[in-house]
C-alpha positions as CSV (number, residue, x, y, z in Angstrom):
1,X,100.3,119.7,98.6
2,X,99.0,122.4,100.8
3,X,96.3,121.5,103.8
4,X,93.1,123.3,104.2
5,X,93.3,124.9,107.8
6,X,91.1,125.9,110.3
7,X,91.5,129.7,111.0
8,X,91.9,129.0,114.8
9,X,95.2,126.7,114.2
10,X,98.8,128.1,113.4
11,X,99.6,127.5,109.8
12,X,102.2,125.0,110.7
13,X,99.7,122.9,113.0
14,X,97.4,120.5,110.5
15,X,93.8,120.7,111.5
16,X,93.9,116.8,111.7
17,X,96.0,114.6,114.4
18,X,99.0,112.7,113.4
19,X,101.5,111.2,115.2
20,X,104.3,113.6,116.8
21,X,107.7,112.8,116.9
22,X,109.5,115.0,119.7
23,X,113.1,116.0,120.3
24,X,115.8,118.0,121.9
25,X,118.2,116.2,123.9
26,X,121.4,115.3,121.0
27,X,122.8,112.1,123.0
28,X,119.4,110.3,124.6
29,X,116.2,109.0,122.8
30,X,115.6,107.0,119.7
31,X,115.6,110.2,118.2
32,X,118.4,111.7,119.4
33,X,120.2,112.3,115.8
34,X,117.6,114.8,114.7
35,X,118.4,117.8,116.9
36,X,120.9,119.9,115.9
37,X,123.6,119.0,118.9
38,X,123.7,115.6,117.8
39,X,127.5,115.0,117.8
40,X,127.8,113.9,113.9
41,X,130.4,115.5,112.0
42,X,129.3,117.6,109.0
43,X,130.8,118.9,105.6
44,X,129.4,122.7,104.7
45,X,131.1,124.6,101.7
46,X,134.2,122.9,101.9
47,X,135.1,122.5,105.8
48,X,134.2,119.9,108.6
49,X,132.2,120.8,111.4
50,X,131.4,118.9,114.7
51,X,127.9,119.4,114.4
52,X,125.2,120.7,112.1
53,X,125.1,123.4,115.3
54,X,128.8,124.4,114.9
55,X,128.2,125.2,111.1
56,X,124.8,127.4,111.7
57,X,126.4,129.2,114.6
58,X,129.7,129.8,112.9
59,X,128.0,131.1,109.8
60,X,126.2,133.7,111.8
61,X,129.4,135.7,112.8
62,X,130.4,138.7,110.7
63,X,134.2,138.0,110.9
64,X,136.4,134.9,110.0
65,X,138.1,134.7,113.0
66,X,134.3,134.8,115.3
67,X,133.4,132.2,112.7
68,X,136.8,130.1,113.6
69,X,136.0,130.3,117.2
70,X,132.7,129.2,117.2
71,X,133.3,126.4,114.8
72,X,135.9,125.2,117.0
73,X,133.7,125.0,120.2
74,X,134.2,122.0,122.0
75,X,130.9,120.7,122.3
76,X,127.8,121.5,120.3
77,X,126.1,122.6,123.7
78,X,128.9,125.3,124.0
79,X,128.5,126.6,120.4
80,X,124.9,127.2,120.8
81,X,125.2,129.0,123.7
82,X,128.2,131.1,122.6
83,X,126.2,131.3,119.3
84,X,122.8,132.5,121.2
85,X,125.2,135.1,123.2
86,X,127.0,136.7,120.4
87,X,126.5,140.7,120.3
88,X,124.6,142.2,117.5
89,X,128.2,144.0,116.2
90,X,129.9,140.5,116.0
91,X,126.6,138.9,113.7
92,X,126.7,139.5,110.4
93,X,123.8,142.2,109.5
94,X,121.5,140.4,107.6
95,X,121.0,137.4,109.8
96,X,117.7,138.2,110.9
97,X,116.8,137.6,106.8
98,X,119.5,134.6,106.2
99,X,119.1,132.3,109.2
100,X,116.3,130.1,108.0
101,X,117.8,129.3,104.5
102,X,121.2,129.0,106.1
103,X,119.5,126.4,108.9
104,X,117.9,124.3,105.4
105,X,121.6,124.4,103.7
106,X,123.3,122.8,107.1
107,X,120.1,120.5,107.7
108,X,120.5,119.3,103.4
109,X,124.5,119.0,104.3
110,X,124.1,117.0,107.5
111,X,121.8,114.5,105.9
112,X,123.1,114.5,102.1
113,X,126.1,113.2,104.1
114,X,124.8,110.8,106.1
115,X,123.1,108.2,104.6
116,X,121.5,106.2,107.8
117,X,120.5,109.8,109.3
118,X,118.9,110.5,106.4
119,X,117.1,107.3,106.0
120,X,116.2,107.4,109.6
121,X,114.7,110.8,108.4
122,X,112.7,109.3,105.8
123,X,111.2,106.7,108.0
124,X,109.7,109.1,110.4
125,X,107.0,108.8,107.6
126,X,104.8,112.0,108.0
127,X,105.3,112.4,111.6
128,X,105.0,116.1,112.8
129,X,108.3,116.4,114.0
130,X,108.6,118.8,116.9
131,X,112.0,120.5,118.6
132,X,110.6,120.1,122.2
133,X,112.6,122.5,124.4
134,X,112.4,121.8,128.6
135,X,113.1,125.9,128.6
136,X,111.1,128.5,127.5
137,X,112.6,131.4,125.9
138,X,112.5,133.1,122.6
139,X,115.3,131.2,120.6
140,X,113.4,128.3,122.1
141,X,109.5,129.2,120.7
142,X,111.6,129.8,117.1
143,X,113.0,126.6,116.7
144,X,110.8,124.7,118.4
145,X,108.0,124.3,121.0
146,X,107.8,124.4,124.8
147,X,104.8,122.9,126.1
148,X,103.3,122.9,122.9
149,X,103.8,126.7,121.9
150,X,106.0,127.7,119.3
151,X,107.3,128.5,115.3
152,X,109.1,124.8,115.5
153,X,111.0,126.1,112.4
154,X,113.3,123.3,113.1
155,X,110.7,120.7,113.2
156,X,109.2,122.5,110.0
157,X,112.7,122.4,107.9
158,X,113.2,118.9,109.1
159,X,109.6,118.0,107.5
160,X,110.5,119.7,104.3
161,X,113.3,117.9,103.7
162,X,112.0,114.8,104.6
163,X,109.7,115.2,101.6
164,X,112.1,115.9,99.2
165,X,114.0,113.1,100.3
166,X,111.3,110.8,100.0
167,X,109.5,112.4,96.6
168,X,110.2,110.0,93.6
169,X,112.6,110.8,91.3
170,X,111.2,112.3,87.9
């Protein structure tokens, strides 16, 4: 189902107010467990990863042994920021055109593996869920908001998912 929206709003802002869940910080807040750094180990195509943040970042290297590095970060804090950092000739080339499905195939992994995160999930009801970063920055405005401007592709993912998880079975 598709809203109607005012011209004036974003495409992924309703035109009517409902309730907001925000997030960012992976270890404090009730909803802690939906940012990516949440420490919650993860299968993706066959291997383990600390996080649902060590699998995106890892898959965004060109080479196996970037990949192995990154995945093998020892925080998810660190991974992001070694994965924000790495140089255009160490990403694979089409990233730019992958990272979006690749963010919905580790989101589907994290919570196809965890049942109570992905219940959790469910009962955020239709909550807008919103990525709400304390720094502004480009990286930050694509995965989320800061002070309330941003794609919040995150936050959008998370939402889609959340409705297939909690669309009846036919």
């Amino acid at each position: 189902m598709r809203f109607c929206l005012a011209p004036s709003i974003p495409p992924h802002k309703p035109a009517f107010q409902m309730s907001t869940i925000t997030f960012y910080d992976p270890r404090l807040g009730p909803h802690a467990w939906l940012s990516n750094l949440h420490p919650r180990p993860l299968e993706f195509e066959g291997r383990v990863y600390a996080s649902a943040e060590h699998a995106f970042v890892s898959l965004k290297a060109r080479d196996a042994a970037t990949a192995n590095w990154l995945a093998a970060a020892p925080t998810p804090e660190l991974a992001a920021a070694a994965g924000h950092a790495l140089p255009g000739e160490d990403t694979r080339p089409d990233w730019a055109e992958i990272q979006l499905a690749t963010m919905r195939a580790v989101l589907k992994a994290k919570f196809n593996g965890a049942s109570d995160l992905r219940e959790r999930l469910i009962g955020t009801g239709t909550a807008r869920l919103v990525e709400d970063s304390p720094e502004d920055g480009p990286i930050a405005r694509f995965w989320g908001e800061w002070r309330g401007e941003g794609e919040n592709w995150l936050g959008r993912l998370l939402a889609d998912l959340r409705a297939a998880y909690a669309a009846p079975m036919e």
